[in-house]
N, CA, C and O atoms as a printed pandas DataFrame, in Angstrom:
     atom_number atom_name residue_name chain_id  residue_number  x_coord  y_coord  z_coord
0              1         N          UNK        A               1  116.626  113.373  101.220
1              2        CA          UNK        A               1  115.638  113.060  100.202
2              3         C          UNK        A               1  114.238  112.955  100.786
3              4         O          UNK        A               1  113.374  113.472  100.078
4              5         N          UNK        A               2  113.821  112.400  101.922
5              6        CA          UNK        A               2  113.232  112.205  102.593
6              7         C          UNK        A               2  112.364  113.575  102.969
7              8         O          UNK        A               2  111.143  113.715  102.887
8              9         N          UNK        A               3  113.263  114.455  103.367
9             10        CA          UNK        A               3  112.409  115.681  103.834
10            11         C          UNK        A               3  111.750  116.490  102.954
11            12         O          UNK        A               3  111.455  117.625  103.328
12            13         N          UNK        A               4  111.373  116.011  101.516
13            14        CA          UNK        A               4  110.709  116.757  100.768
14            15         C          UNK        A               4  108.930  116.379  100.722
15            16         O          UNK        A               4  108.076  116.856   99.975
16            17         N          UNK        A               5  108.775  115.289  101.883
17            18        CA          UNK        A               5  107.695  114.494  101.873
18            19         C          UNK        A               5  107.048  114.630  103.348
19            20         O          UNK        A               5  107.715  114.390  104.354
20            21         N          UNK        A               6  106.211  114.880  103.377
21            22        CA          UNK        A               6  105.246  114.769  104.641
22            23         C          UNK        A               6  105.583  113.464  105.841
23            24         O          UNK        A               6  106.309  112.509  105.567
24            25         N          UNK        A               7  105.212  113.565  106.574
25            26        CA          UNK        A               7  105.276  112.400  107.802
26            27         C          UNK        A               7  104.158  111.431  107.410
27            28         O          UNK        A               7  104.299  110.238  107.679
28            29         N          UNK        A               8  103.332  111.759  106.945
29            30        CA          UNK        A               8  102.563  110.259  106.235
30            31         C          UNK        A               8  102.378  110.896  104.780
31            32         O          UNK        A               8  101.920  111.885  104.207
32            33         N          UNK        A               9  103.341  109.119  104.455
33            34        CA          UNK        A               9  102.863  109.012  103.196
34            35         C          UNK        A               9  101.810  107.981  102.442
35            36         O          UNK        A               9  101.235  107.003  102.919
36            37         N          UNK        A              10  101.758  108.468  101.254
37            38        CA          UNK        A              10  100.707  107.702  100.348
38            39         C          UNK        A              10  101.505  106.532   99.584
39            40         O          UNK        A              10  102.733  106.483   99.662
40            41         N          UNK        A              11  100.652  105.448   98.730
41            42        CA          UNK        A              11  101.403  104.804   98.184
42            43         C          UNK        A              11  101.934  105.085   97.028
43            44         O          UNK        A              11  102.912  104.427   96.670
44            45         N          UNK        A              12  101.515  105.914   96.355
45            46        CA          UNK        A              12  102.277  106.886   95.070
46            47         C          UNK        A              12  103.923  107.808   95.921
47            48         O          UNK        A              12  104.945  108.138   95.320
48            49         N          UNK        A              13  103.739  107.921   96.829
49            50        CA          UNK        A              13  104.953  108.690   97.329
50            51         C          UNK        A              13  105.914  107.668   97.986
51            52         O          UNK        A              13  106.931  108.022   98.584
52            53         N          UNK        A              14  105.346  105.767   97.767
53            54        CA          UNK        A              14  106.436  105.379   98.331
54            55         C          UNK        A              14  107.127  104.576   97.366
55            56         O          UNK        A              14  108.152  103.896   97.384
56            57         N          UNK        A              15  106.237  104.868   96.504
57            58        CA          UNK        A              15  106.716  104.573   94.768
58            59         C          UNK        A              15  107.661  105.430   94.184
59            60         O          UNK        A              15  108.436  104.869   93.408
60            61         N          UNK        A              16  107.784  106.432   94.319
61            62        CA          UNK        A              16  108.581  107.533   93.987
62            63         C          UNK        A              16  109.666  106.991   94.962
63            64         O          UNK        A              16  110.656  106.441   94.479
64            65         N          UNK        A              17  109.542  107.109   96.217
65            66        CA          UNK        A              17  111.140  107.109   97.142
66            67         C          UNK        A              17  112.024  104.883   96.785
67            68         O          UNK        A              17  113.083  104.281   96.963
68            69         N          UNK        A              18  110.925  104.677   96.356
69            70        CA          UNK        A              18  111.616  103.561   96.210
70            71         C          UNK        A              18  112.161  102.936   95.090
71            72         O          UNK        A              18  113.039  102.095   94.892
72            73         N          UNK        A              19  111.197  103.751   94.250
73            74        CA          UNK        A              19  111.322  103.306   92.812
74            75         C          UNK        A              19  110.473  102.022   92.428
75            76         O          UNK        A              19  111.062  101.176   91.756
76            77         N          UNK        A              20  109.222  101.795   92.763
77            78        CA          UNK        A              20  108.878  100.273   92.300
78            79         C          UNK        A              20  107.402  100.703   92.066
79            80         O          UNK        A              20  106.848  101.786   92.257
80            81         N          UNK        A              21  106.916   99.460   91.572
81            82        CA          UNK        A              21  105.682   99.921   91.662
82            83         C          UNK        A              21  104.375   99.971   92.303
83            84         O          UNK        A              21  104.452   99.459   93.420
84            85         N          UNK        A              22  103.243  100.376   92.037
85            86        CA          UNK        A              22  102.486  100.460   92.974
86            87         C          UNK        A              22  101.931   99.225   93.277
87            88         O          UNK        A              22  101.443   99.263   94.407
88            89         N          UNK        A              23  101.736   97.569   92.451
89            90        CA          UNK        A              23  101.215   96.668   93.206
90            91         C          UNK        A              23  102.091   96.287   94.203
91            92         O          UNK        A              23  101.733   95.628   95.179
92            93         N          UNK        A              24  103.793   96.858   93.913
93            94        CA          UNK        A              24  104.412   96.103   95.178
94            95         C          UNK        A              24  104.288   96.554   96.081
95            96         O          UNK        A              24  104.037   95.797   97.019
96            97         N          UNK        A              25  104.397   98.228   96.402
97            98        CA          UNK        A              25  103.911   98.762   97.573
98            99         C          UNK        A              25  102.675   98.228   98.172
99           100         O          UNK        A              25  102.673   98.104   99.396
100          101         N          UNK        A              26  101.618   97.892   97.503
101          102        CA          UNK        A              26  100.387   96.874   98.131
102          103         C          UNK        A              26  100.874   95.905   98.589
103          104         O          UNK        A              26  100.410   95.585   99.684
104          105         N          UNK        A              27  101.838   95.127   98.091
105          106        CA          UNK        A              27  102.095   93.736   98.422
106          107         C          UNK        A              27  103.242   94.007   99.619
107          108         O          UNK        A              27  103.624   93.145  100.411
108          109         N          UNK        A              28  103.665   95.280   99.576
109          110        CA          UNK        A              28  104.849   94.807  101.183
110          111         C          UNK        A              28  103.320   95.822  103.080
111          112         O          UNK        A              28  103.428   95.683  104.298
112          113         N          UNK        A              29  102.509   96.441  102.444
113          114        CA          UNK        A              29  101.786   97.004  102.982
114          115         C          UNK        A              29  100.851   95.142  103.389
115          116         O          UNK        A              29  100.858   94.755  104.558
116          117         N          UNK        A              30  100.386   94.543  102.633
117          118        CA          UNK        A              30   99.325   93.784  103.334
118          119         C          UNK        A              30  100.727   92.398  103.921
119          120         O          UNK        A              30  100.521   91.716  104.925
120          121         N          UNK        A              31  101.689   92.284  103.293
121          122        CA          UNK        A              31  102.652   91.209  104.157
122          123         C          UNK        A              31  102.963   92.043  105.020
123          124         O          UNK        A              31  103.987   91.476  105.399
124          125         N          UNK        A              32  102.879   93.309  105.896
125          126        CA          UNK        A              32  103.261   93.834  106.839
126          127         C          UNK        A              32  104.624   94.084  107.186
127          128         O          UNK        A              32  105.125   94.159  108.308
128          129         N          UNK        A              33  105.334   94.243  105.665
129          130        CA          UNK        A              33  106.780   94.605  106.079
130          131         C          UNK        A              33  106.718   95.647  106.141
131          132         O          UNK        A              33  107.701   96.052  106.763
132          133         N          UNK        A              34  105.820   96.773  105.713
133          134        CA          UNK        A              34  105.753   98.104  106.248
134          135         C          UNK        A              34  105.003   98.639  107.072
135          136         O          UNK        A              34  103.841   98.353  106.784
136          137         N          UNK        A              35  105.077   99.383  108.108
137          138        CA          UNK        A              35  103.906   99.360  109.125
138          139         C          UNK        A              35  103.010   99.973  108.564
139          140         O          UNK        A              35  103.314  100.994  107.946
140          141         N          UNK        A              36  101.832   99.593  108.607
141          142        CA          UNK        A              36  100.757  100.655  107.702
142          143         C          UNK        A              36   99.465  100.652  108.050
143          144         O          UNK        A              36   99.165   99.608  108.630
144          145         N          UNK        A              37   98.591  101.400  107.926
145          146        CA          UNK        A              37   97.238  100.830  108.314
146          147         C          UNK        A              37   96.275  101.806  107.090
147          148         O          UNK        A              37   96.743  102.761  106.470
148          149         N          UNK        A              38   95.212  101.413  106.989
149          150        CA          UNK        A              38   93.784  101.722  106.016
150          151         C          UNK        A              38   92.989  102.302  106.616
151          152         O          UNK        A              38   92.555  101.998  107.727
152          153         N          UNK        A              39   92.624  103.430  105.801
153          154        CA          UNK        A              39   91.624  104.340  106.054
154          155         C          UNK        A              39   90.467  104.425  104.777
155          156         O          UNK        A              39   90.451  105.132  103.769
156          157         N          UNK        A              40   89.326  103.182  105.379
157          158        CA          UNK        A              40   88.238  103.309  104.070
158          159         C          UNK        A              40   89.576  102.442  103.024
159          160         O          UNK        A              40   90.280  101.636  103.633
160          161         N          UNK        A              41   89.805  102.623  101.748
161          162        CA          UNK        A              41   90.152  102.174  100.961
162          163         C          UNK        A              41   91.777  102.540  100.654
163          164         O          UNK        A              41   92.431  101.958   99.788
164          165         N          UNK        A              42   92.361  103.724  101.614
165          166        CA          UNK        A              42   93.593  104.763  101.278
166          167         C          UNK        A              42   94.412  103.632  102.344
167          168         O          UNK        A              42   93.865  103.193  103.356
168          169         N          UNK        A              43   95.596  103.314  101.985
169          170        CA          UNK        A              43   96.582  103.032  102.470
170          171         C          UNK        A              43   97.046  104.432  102.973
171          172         O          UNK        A              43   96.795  105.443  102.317
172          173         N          UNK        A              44   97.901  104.479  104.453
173          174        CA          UNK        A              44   98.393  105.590  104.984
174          175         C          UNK        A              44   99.997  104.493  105.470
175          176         O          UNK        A              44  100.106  103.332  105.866
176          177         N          UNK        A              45  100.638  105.192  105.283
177          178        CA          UNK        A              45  102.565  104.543  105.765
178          179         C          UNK        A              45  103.263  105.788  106.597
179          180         O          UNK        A              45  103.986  106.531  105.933
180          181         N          UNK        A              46  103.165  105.958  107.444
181          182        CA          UNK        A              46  104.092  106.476  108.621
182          183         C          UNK        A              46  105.585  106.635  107.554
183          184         O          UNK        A              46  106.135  105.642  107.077
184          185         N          UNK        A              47  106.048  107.987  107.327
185          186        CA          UNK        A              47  107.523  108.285  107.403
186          187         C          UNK        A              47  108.564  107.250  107.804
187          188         O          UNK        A              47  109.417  106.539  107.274
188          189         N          UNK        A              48  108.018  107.549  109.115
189          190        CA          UNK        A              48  109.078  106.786  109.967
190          191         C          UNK        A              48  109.053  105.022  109.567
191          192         O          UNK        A              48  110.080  104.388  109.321
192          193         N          UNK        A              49  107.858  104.514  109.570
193          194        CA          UNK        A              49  107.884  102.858  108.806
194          195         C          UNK        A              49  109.151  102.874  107.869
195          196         O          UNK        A              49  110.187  102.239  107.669
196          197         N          UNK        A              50  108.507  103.895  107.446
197          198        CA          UNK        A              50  109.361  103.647  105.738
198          199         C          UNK        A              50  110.743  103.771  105.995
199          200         O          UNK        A              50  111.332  102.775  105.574
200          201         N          UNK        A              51  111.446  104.545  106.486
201          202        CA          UNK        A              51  112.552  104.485  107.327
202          203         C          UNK        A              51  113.012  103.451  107.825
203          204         O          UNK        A              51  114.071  102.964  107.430
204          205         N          UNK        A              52  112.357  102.984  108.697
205          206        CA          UNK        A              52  113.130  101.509  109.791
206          207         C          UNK        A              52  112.928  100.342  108.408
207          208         O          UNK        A              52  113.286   99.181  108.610
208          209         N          UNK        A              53  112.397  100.692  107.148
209          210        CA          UNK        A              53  111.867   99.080  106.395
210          211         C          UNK        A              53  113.135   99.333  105.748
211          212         O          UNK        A              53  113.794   98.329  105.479
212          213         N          UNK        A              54  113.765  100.806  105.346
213          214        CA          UNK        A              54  114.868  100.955  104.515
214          215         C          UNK        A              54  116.198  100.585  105.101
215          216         O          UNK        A              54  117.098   99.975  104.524
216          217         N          UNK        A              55  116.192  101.076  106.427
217          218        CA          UNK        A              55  117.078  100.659  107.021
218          219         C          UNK        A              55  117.555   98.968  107.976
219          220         O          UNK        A              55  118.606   98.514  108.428
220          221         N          UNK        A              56  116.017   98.456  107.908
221          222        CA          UNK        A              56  116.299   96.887  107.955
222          223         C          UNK        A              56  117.197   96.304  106.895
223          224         O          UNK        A              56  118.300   95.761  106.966
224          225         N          UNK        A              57  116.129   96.671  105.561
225          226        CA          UNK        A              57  116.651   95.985  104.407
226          227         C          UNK        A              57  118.276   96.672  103.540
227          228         O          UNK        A              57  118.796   96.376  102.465
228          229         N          UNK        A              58  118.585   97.473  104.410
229          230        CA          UNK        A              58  119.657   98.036  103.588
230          231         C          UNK        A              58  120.998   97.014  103.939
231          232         O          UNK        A              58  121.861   96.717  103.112
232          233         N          UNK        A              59  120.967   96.653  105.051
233          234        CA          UNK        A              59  121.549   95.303  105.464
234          235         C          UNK        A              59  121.694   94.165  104.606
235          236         O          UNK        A              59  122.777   93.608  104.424
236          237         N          UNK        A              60  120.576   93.800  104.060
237          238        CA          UNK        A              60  120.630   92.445  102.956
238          239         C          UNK        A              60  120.792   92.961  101.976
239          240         O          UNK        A              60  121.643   92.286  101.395
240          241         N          UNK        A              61  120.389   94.129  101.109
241          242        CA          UNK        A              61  120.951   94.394  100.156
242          243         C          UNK        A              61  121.427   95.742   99.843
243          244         O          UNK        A              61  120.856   96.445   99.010
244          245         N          UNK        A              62  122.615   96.171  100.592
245          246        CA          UNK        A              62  123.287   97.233  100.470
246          247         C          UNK        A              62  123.405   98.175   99.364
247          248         O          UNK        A              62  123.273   99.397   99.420
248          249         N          UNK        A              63  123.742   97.254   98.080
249          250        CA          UNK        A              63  123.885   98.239   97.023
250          251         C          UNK        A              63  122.954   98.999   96.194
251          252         O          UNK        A              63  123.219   99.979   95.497
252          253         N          UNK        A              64  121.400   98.200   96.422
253          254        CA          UNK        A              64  120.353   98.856   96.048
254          255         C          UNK        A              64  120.047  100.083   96.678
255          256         O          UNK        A              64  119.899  101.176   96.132
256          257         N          UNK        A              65  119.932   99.681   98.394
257          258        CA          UNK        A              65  119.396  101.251   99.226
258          259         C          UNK        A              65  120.550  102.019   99.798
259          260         O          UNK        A              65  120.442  102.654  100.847
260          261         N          UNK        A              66  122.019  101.934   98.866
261          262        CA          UNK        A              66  122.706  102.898   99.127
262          263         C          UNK        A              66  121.979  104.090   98.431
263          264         O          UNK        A              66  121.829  105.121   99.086
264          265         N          UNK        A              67  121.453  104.014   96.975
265          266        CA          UNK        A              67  121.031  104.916   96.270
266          267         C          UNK        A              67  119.750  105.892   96.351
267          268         O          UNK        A              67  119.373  106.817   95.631
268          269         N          UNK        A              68  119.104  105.150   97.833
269          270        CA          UNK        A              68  118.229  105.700   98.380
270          271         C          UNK        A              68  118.425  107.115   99.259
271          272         O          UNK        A              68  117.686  108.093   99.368
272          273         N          UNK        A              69  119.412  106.884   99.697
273          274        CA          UNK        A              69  120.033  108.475  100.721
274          275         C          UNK        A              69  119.172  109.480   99.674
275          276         O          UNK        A              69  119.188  110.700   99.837
């Protein structure tokens, strides 16, 4: 699913892979559960972040980010 998306993504594209919305993607970007950093006003998220955050949390709640594959 993953490989239909660039190595950095935006926060509209981590809305799509996660399904939520865009203030939460703000809100796990400035609590730093996703690695991320700002350019001017653009949030930028590393692929790979997004990866290790799915695969932390797939641990505590399994049945949600099974549906993520």
């Amino acid at each position: 699913m993953l490989n239909d998306y660039s190595d950095i993504l935006t926060v509209e594209d981590v809305q799509d892979i996660l399904g939520i919305g865009k203030n939460a993607v703000y809100q796990l970007c400035r609590e730093h559960s996703l690695e991320c950093f700002r350019i001017n006003r653009k949030w930028i998220i590393p692929k790979i972040s997004l990866c290790e955050f799915i695969e932390k949390n797939r641990k505590t709640q399994p049945a949600y980010w099974s549906s993520i594959d």
